[in-house]
N, C-alpha and C positions, 0 to 999 in steps of 0.2 A: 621135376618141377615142384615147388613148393605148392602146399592146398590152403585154401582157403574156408576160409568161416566165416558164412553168412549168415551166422544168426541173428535175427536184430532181439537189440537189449533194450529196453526201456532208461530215459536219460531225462535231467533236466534242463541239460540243454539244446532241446531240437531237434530240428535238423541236422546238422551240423553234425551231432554226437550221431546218428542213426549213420550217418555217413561214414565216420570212424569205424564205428562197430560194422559196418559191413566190409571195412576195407582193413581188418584186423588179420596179416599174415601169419599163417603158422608156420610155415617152410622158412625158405631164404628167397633172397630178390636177385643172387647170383646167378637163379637161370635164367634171366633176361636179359639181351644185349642193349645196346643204346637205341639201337633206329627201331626197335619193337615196342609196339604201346602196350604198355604194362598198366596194372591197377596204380589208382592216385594220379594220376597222367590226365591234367587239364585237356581237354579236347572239344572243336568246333565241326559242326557240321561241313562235309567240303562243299565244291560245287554240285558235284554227283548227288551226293546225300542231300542237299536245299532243294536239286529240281524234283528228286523222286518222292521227297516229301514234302510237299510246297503246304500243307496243312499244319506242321510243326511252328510251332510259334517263338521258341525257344530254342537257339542254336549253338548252346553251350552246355558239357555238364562233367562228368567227372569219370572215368573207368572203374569200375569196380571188380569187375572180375573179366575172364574169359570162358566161354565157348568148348568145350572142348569136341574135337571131329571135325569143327568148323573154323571157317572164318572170322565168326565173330563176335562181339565182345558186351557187356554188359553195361551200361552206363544208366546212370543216374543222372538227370539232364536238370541244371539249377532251375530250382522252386519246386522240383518234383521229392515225393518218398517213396517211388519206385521204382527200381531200375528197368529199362527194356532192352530189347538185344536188337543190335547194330551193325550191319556188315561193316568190318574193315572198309571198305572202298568207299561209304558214306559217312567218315571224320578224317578229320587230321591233328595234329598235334598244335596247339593252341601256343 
């Protein structure tokens, strides 16, 4: 599986750019199949994930990495600059 690089750069533009630079691959994207949510991969909180977090105000945001051992996945949820970790079972593919 390809690795990743999360180091954030300093940019002038943003967000946006902070974004990029954490979703900057070194590997290949050829270990990933279609129905596997991969970094760059728009995603929405499901229903699972809206009841168990009914405090989240913000139900969209972006994959940036993965988990390894686990389940789940990294994301970066729009208007945030930091990613948190997210069980699989509470997103879906947007």
């Amino acid at each position: 599986m390809g690795s990743w690089n999360c180091n954030s750069v300093e940019c002038a533009g943003g967000d946006a750019c902070g974004v990029r630079a954490l979703l900057r691959l070194e590997g290949e994207m050829s270990d990933y199949d279609d129905s596997e949510l991969k970094p760059g991969m728009r995603i929405r909180l499901s229903a699972l994930g809206r009841a168990r977090s009914p405090r989240m105000q913000v139900h969209t945001g972006v994959i940036v990495g993965k988990t390894y051992g686990s389940e789940s996945v990294r994301v970066i949820m729009d208007g945030s600059k930091s990613p948190i970790t997210l069980h699989e079972s509470y997103i879906e593919r947007q």
